[in-house]
N, C-alpha and C positions, 0 to 999 in steps of 0.2 A: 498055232497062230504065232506071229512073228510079234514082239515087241521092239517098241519102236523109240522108244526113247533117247532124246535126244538133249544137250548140254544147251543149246541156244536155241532162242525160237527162230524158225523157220517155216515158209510155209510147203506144204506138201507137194511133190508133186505126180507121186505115185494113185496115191488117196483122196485126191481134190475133186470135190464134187462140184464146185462154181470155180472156189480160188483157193483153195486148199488150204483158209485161213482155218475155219476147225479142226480142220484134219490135223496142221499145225499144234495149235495149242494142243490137241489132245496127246500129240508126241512129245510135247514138253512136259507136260502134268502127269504122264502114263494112265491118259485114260483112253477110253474107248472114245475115238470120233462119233460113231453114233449118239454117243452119250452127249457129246457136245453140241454134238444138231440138235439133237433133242433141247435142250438146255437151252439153246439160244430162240429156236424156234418156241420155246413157253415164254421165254423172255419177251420176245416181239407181243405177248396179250396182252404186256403192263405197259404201261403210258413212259416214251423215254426215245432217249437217240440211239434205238440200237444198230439202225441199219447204216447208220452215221459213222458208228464205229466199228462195225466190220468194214466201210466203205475204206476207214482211216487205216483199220489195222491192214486190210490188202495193199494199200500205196505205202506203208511205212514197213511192212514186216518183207524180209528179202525171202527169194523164192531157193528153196533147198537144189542147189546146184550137181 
C-alpha cells in the first residue's frame, strides 16, 4: 500500500470519493481515508454543523494538482 503523506493539505484527487476533502486530511495526518469516512460519518449522529464544514473545507481546501 502506498503512503501518502503529504506537507500541506490538499484535497485528493486520485482517492476522492465525493470531493476528496477526507481523502485529503487523511494524506495530511497519515491516516487511513476510510478511517476518516468513518470518523466523520459517526460524527454526523451528534447534533452540530458537520456538513457545513466539509461543505467549507471543499470551497477553501485547494485541490492536489
Amino acid at each position: 500500500m502506498t503512503e501518502y503523506r503529504t506537507q500541506s493539505l490538499t484535497r485528493s484527487r486520485d482517492r476522492a470519493v465525493i470531493a476528496g476533502v477526507c481523502a485529503g486530511l487523511a494524506d495530511r495526518f497519515g491516516m487511513s481515508p476510510l478511517t476518516v469516512r468513518v470518523l466523520f460519518l459517526l460524527s454526523c449522529l451528534l447534533p452540530g454543523p458537520q456538513f457545513l464544514l466539509y461543505i467549507a473545507l471543499w470551497i477553501i481546501i485547494p485541490k492536489r494538482s
